[in-house]
N, CA, C and O atoms as a GROMACS GRO file, in nm:
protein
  600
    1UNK      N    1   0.087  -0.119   0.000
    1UNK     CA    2   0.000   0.000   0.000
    1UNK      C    3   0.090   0.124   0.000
    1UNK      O    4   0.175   0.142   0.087
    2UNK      N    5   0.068   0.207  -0.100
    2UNK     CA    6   0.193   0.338  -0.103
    2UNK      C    7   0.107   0.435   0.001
    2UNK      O    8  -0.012   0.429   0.030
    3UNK      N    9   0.194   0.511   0.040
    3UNK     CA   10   0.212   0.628   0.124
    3UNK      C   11   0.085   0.686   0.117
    3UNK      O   12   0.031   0.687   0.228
    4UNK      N   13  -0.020   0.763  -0.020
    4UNK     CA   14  -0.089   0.803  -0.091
    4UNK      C   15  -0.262   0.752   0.030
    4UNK      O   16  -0.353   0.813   0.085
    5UNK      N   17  -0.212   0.595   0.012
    5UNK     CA   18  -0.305   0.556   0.009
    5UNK      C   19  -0.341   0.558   0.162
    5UNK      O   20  -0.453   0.592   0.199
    6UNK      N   21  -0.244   0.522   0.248
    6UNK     CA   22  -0.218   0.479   0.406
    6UNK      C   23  -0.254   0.607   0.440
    6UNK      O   24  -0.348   0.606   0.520
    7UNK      N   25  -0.206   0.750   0.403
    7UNK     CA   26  -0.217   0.889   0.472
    7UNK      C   27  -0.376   0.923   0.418
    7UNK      O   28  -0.458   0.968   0.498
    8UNK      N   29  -0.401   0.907   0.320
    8UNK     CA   30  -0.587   0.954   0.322
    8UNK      C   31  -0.666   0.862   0.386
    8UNK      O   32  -0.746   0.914   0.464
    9UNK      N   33  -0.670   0.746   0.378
    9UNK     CA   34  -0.734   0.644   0.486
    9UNK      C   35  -0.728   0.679   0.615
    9UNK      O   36  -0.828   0.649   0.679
   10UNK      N   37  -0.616   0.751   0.691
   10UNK     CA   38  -0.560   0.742   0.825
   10UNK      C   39  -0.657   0.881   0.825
   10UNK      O   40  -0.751   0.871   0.903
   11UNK      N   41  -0.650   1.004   0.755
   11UNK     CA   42  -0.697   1.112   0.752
   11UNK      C   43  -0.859   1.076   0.748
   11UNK      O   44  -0.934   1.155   0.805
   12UNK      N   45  -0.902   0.988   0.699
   12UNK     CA   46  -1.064   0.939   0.694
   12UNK      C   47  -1.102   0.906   0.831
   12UNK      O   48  -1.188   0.977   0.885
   13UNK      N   49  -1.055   0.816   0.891
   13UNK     CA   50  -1.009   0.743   0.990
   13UNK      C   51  -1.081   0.843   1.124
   13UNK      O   52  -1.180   0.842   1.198
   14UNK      N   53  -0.967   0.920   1.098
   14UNK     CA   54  -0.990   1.089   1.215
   14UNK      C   55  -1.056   1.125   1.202
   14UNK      O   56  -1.130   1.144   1.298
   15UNK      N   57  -1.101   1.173   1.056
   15UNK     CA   58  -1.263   1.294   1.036
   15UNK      C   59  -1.361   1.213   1.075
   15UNK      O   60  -1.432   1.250   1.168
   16UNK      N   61  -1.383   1.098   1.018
   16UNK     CA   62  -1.488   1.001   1.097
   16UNK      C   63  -1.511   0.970   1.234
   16UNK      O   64  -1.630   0.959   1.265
   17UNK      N   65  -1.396   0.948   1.354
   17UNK     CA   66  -1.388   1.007   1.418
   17UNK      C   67  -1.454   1.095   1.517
   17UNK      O   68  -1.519   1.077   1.620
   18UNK      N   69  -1.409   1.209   1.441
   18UNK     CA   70  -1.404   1.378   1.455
   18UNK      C   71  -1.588   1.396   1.456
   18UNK      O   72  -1.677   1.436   1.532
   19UNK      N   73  -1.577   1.356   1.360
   19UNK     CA   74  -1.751   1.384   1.308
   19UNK      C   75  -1.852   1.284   1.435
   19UNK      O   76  -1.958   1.306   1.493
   20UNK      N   77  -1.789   1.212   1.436
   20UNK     CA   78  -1.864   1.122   1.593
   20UNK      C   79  -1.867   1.166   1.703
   20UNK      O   80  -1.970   1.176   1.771
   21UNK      N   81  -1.783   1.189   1.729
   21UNK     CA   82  -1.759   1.306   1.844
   21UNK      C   83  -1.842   1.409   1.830
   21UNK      O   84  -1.888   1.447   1.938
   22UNK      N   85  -1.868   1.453   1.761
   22UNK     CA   86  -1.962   1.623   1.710
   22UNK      C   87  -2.057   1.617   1.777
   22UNK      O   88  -2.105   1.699   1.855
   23UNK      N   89  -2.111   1.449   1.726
   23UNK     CA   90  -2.252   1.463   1.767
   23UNK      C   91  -2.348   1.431   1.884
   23UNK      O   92  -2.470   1.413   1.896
   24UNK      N   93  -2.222   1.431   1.977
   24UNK     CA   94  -2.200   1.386   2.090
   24UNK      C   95  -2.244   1.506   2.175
   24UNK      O   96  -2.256   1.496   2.297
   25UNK      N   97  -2.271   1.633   2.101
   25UNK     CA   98  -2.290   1.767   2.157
   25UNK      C   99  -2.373   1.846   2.058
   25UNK      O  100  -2.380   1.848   1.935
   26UNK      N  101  -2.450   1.925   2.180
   26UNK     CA  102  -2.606   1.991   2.095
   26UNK      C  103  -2.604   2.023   1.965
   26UNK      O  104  -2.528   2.120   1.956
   27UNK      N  105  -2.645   1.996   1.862
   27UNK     CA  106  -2.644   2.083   1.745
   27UNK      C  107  -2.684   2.213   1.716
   27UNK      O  108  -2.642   2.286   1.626
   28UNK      N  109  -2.789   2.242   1.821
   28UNK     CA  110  -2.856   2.326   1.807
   28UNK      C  111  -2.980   2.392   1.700
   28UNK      O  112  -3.072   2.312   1.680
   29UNK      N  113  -2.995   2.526   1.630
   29UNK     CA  114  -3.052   2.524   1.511
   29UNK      C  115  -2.996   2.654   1.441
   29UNK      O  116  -2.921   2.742   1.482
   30UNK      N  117  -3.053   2.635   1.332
   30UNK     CA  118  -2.945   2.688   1.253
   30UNK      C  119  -2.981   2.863   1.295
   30UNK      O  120  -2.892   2.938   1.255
   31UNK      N  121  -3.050   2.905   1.339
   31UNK     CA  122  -3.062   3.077   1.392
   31UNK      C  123  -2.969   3.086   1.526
   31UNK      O  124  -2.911   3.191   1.557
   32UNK      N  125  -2.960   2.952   1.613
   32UNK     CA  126  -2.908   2.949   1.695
   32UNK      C  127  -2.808   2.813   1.742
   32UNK      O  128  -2.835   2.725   1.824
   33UNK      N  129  -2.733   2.826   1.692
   33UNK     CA  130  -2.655   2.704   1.685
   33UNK      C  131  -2.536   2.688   1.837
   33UNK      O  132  -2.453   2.763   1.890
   34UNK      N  133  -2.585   2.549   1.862
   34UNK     CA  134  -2.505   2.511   1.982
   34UNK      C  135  -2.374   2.493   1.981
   34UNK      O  136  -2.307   2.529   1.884
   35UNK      N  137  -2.323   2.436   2.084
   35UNK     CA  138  -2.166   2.399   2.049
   35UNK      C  139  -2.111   2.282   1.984
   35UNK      O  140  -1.993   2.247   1.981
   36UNK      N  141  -2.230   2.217   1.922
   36UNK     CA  142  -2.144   2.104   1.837
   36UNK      C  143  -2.188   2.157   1.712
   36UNK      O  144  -2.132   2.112   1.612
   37UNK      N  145  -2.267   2.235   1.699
   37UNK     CA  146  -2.269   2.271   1.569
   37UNK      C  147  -2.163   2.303   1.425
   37UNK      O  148  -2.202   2.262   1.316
   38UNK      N  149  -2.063   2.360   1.433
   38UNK     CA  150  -1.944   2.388   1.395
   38UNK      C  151  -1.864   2.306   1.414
   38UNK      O  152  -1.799   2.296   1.309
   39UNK      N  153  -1.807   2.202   1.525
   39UNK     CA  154  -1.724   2.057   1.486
   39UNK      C  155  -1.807   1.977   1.388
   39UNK      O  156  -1.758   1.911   1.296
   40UNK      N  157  -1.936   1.989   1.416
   40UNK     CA  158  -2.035   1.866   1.306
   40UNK      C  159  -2.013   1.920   1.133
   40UNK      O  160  -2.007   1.846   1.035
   41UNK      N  161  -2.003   2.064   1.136
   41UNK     CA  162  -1.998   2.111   1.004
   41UNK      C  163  -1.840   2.036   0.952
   41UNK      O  164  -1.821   1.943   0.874
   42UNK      N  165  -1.739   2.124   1.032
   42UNK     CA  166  -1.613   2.093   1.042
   42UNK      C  167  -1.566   1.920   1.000
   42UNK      O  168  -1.480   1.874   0.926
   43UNK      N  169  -1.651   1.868   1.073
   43UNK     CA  170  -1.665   1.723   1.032
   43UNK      C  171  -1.697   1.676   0.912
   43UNK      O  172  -1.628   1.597   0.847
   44UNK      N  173  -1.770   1.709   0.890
   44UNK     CA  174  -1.853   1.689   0.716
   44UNK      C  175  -1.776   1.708   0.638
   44UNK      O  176  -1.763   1.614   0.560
   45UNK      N  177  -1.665   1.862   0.607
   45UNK     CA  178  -1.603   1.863   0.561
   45UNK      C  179  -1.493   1.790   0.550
   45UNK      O  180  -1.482   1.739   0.439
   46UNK      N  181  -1.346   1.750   0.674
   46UNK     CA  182  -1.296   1.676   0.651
   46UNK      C  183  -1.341   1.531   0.620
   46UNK      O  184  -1.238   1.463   0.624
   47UNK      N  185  -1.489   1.421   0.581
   47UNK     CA  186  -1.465   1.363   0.571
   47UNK      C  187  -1.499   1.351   0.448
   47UNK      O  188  -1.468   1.242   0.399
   48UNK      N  189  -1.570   1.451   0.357
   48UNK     CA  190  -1.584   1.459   0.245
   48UNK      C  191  -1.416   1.472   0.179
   48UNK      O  192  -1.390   1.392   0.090
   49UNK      N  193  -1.313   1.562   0.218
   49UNK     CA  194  -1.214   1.576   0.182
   49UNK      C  195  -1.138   1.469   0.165
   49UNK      O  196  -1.101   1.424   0.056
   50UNK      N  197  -1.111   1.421   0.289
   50UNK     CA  198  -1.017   1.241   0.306
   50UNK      C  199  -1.103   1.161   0.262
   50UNK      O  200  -1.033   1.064   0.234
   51UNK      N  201  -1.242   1.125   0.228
   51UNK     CA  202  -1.283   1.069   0.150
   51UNK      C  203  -1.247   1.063  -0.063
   51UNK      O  204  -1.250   0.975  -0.149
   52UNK      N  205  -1.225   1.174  -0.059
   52UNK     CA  206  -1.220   1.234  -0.207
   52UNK      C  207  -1.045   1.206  -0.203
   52UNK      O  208  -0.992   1.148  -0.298
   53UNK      N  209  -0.991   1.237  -0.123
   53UNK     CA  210  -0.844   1.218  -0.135
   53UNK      C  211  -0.806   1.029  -0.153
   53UNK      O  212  -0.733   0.987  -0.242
   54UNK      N  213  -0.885   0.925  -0.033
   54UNK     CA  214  -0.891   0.832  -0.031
   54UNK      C  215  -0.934   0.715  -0.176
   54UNK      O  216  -0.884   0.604  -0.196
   55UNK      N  217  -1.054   0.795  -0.269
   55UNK     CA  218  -1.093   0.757  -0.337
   55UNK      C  219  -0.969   0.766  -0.464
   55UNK      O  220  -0.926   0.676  -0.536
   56UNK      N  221  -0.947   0.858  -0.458
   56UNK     CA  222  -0.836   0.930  -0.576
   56UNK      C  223  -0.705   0.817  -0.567
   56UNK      O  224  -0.646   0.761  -0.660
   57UNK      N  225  -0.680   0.803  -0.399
   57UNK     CA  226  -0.563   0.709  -0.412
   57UNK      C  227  -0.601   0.556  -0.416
   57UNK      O  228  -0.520   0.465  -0.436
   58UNK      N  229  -0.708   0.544  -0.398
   58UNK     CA  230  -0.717   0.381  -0.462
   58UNK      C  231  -0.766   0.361  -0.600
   58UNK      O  232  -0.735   0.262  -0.666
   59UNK      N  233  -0.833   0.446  -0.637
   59UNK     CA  234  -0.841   0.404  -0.784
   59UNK      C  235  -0.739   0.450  -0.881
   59UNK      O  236  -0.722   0.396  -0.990
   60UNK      N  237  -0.668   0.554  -0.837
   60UNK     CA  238  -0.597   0.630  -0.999
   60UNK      C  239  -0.433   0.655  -0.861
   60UNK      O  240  -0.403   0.764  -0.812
   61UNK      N  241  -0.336   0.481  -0.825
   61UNK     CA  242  -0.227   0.510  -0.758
   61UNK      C  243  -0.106   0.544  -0.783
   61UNK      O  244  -0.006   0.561  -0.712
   62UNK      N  245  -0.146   0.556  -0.980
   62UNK     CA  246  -0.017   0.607  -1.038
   62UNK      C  247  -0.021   0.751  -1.005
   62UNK      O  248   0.087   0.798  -0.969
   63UNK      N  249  -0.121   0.832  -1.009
   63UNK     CA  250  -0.119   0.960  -0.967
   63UNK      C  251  -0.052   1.027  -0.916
   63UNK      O  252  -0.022   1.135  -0.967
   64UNK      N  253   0.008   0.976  -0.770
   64UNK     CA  254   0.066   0.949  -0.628
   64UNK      C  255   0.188   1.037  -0.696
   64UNK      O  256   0.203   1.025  -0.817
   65UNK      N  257   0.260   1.110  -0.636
   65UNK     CA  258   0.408   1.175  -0.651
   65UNK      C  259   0.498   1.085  -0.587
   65UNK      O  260   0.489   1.019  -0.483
   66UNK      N  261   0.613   1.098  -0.697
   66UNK     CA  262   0.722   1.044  -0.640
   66UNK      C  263   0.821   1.080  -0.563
   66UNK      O  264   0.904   0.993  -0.537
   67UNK      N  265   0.838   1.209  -0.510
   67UNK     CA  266   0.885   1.274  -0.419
   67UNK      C  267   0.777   1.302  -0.320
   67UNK      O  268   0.668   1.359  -0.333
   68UNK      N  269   0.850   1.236  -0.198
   68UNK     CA  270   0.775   1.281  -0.056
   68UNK      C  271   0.747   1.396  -0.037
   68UNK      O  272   0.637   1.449  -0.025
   69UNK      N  273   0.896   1.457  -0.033
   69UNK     CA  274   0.863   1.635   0.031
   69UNK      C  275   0.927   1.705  -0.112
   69UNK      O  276   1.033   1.670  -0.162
   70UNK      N  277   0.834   1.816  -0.166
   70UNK     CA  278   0.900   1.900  -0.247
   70UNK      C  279   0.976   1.952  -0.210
   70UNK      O  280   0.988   1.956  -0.087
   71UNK      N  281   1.055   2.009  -0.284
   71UNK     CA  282   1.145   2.118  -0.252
   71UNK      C  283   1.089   2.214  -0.194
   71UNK      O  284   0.968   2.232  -0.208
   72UNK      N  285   1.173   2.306  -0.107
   72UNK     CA  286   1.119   2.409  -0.037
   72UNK      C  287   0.973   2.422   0.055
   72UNK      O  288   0.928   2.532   0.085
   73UNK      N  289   0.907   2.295   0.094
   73UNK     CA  290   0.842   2.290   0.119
   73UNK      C  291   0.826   2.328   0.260
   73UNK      O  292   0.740   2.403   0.305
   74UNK      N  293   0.960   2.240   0.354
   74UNK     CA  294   0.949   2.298   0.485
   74UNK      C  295   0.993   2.410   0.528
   74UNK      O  296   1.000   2.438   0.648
   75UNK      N  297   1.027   2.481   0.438
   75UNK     CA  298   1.072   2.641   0.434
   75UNK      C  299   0.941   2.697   0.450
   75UNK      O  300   0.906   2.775   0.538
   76UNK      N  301   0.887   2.661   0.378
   76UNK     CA  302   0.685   2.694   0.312
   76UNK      C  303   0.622   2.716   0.477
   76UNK      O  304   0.593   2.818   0.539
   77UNK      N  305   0.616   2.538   0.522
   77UNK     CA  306   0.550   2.508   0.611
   77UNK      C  307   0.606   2.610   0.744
   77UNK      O  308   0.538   2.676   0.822
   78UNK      N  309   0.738   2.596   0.740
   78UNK     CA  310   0.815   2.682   0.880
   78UNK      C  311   0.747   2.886   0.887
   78UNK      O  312   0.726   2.963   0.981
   79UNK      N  313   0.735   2.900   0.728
   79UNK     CA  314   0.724   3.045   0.713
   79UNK      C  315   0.581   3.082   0.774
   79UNK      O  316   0.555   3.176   0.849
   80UNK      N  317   0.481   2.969   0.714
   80UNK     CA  318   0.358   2.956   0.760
   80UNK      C  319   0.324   2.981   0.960
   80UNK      O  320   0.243   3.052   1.020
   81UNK      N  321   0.432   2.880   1.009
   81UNK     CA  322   0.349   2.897   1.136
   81UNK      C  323   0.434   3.021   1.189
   81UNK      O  324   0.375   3.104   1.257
   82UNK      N  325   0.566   3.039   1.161
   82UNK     CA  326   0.578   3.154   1.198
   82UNK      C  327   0.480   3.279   1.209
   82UNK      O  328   0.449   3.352   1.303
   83UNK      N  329   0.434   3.275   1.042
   83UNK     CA  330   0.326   3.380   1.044
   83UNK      C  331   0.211   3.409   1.098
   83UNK      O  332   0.153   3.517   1.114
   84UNK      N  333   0.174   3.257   1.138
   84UNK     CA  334   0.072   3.250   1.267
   84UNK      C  335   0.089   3.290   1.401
   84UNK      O  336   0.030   3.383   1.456
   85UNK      N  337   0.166   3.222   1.444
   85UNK     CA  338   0.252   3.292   1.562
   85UNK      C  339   0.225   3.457   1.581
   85UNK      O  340   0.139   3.506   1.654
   86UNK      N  341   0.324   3.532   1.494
   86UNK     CA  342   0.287   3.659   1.469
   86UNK      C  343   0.160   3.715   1.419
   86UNK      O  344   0.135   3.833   1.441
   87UNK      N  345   0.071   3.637   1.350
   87UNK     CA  346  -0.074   3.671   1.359
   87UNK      C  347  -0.167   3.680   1.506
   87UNK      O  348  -0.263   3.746   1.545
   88UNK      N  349  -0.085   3.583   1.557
   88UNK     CA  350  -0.152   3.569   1.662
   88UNK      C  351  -0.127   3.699   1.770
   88UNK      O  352  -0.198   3.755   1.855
   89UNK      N  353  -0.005   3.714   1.728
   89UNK     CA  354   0.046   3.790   1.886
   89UNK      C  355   0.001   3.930   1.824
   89UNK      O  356  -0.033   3.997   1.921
   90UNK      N  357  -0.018   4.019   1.688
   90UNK     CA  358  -0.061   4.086   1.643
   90UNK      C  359  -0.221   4.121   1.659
   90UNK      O  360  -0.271   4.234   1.658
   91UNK      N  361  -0.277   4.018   1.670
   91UNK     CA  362  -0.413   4.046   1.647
   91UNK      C  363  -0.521   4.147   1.717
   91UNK      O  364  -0.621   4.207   1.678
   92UNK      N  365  -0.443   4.134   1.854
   92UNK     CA  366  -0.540   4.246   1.966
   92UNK      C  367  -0.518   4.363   1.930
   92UNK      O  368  -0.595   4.442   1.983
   93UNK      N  369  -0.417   4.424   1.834
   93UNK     CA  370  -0.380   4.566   1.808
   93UNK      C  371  -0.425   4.606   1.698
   93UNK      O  372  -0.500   4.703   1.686
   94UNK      N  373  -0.370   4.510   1.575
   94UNK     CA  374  -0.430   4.517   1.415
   94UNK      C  375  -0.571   4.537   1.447
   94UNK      O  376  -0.626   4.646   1.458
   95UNK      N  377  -0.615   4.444   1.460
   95UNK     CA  378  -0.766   4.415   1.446
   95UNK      C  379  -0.782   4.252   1.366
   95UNK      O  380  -0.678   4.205   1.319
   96UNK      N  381  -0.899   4.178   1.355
   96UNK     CA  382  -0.917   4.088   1.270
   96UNK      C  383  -0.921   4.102   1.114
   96UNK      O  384  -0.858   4.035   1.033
   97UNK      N  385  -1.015   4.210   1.087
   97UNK     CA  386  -0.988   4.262   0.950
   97UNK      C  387  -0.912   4.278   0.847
   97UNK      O  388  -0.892   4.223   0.739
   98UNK      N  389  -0.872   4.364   0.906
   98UNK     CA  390  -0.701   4.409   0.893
   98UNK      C  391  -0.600   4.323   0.866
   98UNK      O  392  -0.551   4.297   0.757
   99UNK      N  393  -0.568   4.272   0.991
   99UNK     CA  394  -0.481   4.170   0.998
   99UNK      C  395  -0.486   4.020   0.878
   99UNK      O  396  -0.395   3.973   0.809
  100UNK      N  397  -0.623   3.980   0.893
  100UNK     CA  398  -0.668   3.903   0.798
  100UNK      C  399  -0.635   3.929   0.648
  100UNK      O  400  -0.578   3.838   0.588
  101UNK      N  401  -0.655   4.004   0.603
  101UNK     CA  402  -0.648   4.091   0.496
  101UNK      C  403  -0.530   4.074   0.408
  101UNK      O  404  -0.499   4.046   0.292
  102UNK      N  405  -0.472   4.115   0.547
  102UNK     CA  406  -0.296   4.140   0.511
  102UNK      C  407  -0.198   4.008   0.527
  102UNK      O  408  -0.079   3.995   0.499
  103UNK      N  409  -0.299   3.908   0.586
  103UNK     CA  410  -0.241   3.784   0.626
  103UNK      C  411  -0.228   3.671   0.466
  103UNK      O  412  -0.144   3.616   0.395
  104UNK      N  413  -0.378   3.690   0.480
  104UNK     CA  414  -0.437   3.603   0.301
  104UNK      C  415  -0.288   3.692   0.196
  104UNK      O  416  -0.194   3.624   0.155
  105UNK      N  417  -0.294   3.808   0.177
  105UNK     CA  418  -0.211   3.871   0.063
  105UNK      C  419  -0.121   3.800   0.100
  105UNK      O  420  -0.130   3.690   0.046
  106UNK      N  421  -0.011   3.810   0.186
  106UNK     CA  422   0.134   3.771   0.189
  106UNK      C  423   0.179   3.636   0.189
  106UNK      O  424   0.295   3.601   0.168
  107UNK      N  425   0.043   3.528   0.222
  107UNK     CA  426   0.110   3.391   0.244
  107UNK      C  427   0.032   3.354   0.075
  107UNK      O  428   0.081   3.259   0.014
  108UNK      N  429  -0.046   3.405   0.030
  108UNK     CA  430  -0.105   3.381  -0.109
  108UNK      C  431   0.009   3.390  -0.229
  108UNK      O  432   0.058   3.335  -0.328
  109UNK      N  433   0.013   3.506  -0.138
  109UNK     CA  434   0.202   3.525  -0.268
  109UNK      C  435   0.299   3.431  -0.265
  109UNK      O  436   0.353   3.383  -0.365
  110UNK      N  437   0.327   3.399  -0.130
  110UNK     CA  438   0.438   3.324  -0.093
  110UNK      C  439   0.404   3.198  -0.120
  110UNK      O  440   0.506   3.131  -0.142
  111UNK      N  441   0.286   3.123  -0.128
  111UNK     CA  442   0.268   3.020  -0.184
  111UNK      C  443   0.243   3.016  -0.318
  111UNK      O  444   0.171   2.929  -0.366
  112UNK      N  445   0.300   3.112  -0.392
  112UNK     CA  446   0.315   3.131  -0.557
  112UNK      C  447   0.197   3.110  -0.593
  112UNK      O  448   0.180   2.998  -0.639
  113UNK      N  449   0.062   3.209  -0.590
  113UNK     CA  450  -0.040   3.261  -0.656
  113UNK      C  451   0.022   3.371  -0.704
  113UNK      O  452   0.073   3.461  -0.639
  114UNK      N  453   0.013   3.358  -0.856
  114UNK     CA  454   0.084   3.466  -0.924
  114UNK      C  455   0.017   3.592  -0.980
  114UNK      O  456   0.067   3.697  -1.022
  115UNK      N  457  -0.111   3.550  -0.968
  115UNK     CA  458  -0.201   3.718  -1.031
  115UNK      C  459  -0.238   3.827  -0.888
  115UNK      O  460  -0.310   3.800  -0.792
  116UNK      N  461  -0.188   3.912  -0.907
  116UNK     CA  462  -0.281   3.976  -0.801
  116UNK      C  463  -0.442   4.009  -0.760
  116UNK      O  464  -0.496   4.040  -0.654
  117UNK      N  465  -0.494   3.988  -0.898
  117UNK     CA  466  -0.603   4.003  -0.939
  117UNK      C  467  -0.678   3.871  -0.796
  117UNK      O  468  -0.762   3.892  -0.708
  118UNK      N  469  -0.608   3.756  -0.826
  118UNK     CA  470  -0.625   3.644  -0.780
  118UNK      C  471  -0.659   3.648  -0.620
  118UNK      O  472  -0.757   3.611  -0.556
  119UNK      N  473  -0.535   3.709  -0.585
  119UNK     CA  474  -0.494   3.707  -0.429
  119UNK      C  475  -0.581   3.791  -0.363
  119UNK      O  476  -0.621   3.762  -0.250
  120UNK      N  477  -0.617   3.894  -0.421
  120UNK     CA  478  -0.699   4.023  -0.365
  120UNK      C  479  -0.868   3.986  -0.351
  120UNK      O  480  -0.935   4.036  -0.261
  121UNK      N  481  -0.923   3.896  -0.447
  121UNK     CA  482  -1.045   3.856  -0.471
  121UNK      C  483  -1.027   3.758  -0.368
  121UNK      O  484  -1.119   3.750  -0.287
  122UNK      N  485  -0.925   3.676  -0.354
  122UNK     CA  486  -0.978   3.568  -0.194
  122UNK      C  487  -0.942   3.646  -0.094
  122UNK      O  488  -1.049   3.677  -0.041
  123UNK      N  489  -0.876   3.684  -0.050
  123UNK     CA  490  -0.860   3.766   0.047
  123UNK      C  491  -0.966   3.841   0.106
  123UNK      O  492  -1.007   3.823   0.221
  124UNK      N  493  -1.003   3.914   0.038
  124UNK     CA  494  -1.128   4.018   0.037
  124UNK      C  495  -1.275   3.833   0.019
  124UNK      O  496  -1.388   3.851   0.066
  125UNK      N  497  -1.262   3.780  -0.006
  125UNK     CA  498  -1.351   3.674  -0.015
  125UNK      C  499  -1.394   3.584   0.135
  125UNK      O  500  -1.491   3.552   0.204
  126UNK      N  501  -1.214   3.571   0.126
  126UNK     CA  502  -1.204   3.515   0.345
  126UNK      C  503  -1.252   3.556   0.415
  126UNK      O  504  -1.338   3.505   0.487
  127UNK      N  505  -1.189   3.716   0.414
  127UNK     CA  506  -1.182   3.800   0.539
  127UNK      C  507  -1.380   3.835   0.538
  127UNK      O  508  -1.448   3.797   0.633
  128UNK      N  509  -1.431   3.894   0.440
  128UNK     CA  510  -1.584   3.906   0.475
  128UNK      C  511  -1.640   3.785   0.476
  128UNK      O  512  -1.756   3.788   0.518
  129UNK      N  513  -1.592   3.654   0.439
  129UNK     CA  514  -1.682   3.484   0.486
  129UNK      C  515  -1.704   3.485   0.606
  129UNK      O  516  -1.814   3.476   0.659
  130UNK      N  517  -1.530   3.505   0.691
  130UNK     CA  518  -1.555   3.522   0.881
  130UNK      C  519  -1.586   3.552   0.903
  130UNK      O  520  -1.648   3.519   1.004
  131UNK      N  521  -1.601   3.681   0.840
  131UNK     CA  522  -1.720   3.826   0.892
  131UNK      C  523  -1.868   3.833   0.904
  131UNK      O  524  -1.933   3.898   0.986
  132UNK      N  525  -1.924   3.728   0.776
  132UNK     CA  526  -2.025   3.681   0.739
  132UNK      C  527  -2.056   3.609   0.864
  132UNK      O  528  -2.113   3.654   0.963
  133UNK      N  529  -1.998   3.458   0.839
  133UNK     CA  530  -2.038   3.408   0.934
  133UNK      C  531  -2.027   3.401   1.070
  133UNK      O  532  -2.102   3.337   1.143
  134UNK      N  533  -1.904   3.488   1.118
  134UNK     CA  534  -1.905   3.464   1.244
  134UNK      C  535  -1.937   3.599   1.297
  134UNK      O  536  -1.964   3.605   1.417
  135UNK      N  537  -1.937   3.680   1.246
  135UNK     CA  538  -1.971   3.811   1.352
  135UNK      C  539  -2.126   3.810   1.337
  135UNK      O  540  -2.196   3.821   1.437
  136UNK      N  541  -2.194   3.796   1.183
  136UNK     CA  542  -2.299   3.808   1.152
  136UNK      C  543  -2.395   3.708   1.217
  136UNK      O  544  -2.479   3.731   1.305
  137UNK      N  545  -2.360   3.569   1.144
  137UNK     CA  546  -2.453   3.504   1.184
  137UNK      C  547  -2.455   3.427   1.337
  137UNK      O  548  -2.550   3.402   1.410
  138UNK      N  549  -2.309   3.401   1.354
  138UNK     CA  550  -2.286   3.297   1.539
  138UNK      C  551  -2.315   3.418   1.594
  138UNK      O  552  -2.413   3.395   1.666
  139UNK      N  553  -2.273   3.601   1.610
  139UNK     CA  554  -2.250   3.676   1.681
  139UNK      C  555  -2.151   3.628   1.794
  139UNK      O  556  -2.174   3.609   1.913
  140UNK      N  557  -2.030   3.615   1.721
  140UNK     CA  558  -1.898   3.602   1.767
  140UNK      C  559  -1.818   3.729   1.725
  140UNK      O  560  -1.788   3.752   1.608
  141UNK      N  561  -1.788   3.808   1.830
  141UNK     CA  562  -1.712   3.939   1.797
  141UNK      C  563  -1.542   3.932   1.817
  141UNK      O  564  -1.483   3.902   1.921
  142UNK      N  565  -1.471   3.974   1.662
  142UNK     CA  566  -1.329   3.964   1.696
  142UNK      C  567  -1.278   4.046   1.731
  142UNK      O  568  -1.364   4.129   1.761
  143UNK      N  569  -1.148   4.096   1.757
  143UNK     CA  570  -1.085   4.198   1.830
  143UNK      C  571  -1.095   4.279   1.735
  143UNK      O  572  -1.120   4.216   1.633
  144UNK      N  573  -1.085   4.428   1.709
  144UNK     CA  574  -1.126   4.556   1.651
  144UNK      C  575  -0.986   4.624   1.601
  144UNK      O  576  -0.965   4.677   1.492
  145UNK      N  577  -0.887   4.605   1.719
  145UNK     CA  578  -0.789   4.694   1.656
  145UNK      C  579  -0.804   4.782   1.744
  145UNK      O  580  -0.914   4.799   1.798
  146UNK      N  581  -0.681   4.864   1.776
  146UNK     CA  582  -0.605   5.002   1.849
  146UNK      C  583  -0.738   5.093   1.799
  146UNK      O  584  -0.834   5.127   1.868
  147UNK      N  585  -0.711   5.123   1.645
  147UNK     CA  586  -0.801   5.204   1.579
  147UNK      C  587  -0.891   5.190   1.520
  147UNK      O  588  -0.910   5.259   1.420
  148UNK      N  589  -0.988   5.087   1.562
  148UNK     CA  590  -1.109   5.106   1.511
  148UNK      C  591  -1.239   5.152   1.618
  148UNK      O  592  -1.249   5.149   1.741
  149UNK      N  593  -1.290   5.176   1.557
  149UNK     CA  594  -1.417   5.286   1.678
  149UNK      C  595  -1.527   5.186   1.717
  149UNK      O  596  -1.607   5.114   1.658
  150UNK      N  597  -1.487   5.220   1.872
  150UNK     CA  598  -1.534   5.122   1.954
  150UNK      C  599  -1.727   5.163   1.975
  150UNK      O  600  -1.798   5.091   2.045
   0.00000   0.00000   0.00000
């Protein structure tokens, strides 16, 4: 069994799991959604994902890459949590917005999305989804920023 196949199974494995667990806690309704509501979503998704990944590697296993780790990859991965890190420790001052904003642009680039056109339309796509859904619809409020009017 190649690599391909063992890591999306194992990833199925978890979301299935994951998704069991969910429902182990209120769902709630959808105007007012409890606290399992969002692992159960969360769930759905990864098992649709490691499902689709799982399927891909048992039927089509020539697919599979022959290099484990690309090049530059853990450079990629290291730059990434760094930037979290510093997202994180940034965030009470920036604001969520803001910060978000500016977060999507720089790691979009750095993971070689080459149009700007590109980067600016998800970005601006992310940052109002969270906004959408979590300030709007959960009424979950993120931090504002130094300068934004309280």
């Amino acid at each position: 069994m190649n690599s391909d196949r063992v890591s999306s199974l194992s990833f199925w494995v978890v979301s299935v799991a994951f998704l069991y667990a969910s429902l182990h806690m209120p769902l709630g309704q959808p105007k007012e959604p409890g606290p399992g509501f969002m692992p159960f979503i969360l769930g759905l998704i990864m098992v649709s994902i490691s499902g689709g990944l799982s399927l891909k590697a048992l039927i089509r296993p020539e697919v599979a890459s022959s290099k484990l780790i690309e090049k530059g990859s853990i450079l990629r991965v290291a730059l990434l949590v760094v930037g979290l890190v510093i997202y994180c420790i940034l965030l009470p001052w920036v604001g969520f917005f803001v910060l978000t904003f500016l977060f999507e642009i720089v790691f979009l680039k750095l993971f070689g999305v080459p149009k700007w056109r590109t980067i600016l339309v998800v970005a601006i796509a992310v940052t109002f989804g969270a906004i959408l859904i979590f300030e709007t619809w959960l009424h979950v409020p993120f931090p504002k920023g130094v300068w934004w009017p309280r």
